[in-house]
PLY file of the C-alpha trace (Angstrom):
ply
format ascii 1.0
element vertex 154
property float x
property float y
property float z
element edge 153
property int vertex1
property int vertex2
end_header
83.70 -11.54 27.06
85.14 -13.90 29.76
88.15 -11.35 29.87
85.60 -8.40 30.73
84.32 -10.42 33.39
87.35 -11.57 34.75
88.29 -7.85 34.88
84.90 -6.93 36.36
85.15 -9.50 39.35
88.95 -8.31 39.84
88.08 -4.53 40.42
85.45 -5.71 42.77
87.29 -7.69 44.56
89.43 -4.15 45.37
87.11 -2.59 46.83
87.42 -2.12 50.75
85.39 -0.95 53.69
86.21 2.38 55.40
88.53 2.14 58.78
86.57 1.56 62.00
87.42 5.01 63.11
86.03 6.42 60.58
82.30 5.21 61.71
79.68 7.77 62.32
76.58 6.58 64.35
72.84 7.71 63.41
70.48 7.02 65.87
67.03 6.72 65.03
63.28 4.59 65.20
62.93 2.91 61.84
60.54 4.42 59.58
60.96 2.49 56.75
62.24 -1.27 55.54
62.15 -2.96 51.99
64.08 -6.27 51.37
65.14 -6.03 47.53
65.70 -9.40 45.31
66.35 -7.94 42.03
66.72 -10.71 39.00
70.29 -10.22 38.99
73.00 -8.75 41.17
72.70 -8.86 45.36
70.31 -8.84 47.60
69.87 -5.87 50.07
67.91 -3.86 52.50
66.98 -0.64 52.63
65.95 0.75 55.28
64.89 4.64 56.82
65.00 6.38 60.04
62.35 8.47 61.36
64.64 11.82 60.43
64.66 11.05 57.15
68.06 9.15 56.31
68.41 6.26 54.28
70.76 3.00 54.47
71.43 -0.14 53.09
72.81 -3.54 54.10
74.22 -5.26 51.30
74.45 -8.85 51.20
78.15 -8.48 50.89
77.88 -7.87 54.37
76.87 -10.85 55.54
73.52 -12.48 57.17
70.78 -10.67 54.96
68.24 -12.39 56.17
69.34 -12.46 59.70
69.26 -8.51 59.38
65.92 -8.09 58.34
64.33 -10.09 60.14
65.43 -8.19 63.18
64.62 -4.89 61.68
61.50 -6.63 61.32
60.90 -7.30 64.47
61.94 -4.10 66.05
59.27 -2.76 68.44
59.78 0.60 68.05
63.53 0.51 69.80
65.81 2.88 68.86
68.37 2.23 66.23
72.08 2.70 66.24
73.43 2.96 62.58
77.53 2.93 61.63
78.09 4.41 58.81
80.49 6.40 57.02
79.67 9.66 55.28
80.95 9.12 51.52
81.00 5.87 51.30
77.05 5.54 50.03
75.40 5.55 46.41
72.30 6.22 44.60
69.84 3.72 42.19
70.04 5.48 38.91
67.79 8.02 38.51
67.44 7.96 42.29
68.25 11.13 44.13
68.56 9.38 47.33
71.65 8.73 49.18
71.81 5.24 50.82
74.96 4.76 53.51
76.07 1.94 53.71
75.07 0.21 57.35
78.55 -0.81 58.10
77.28 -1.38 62.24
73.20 -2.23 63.51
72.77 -2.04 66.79
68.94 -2.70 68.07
68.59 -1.45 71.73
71.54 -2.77 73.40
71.27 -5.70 70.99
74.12 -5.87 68.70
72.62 -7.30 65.62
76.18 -6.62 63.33
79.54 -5.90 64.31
81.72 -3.65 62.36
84.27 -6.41 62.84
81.48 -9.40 61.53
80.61 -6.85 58.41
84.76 -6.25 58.02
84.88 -10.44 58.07
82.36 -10.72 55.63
83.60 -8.36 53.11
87.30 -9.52 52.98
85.90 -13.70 52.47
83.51 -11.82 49.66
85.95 -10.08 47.77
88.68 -13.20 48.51
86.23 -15.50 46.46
86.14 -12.49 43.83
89.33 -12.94 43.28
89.42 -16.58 42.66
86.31 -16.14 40.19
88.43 -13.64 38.28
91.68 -15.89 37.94
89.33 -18.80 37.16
88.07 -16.46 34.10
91.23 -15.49 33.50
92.38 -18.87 32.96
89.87 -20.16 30.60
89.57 -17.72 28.47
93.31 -17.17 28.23
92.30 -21.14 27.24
89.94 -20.62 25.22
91.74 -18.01 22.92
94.69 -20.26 22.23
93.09 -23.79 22.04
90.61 -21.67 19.76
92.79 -19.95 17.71
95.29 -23.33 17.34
91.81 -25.13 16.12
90.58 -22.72 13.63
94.35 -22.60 12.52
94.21 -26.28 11.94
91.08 -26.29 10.12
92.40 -23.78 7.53
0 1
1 2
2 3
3 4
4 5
5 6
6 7
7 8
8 9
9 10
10 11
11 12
12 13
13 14
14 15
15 16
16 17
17 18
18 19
19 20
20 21
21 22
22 23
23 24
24 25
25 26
26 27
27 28
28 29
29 30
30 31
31 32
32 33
33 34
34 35
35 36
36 37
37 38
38 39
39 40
40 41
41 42
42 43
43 44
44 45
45 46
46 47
47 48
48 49
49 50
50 51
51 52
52 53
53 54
54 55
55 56
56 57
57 58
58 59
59 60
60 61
61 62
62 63
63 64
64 65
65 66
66 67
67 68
68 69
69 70
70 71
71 72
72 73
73 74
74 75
75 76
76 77
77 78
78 79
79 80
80 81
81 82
82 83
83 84
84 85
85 86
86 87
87 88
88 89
89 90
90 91
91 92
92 93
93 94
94 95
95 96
96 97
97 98
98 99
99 100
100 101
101 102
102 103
103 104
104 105
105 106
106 107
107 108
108 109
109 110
110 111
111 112
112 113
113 114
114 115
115 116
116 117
117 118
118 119
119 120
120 121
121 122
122 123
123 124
124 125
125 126
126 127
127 128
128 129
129 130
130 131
131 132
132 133
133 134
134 135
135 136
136 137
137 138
138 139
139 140
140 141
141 142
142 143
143 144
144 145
145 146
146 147
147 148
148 149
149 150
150 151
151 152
152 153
């Protein structure tokens, strides 16, 4: 189990963001915002332009809450989204594409850098990695203190 899981945190901690040059920018008024808390996993935002596309900001990205409340507070200014095409995914059972924001502008207001999102995503997936080796380690513990106890007890 703790080997799964150690495994799990390791191939997240893999994944990367697209380059910066890759960005494409959707402008748009917002149409529609939900903040999303499931039970378990991260938070995120989803959010809708007026044409009909859909994004989310994960919390991997840094700032939720700093995020939504200025989305919440937008008067009606125009949106500037970076994204890249591809790099999106779907709820199951969903036939929605969400792209990830990877860039909010608000007006002229910055709100997130691709360079603060970038920041955030490398310190998320560098504490990934040190969940995984910590896993790693105690269960690679675990099985041999284990096994050398149930060996004495035979």
């Amino acid at each position: 189990m703790l080997f799964a899981l150690a495994t799990l945190f390791s191939f997240a901690s893999h994944q990367s963001l697209p380059s910066a040059s890759e960005l494409t920018i959707r402008s748009g008024q917002l149409s529609s915002l939900k903040y999303l808390t499931p039970v378990k996993g991260s938070k995120s935002v989803r959010l809708q332009l007026i044409d009909g596309s859909w994004f989310q900001y994960s919390s991997k990205a840094g700032d939720i809450e700093a995020v939504y409340r200025a989305l919440q507070r937008n008067g009606g200014e125009l949106l500037q989204v970076g994204y890249v095409n591809g790099f999106s995914g779907s709820p199951v059972g969903d036939e929605r594409q969400f792209h990830n924001v990877l860039s909010l502008q608000i007006g002229s207001q910055t709100v997130r850098s691709y360079q603060q999102i970038e920041k955030a995503w490398k310190s998320d997936n560098q504490f990934a990695v040190m969940v995984s080796k910590g896993l790693f380690i105690g269960s690679t513990l675990l099985l041999l203190f284990g096994g050398a106890v149930r060996f004495r007890g035979q």
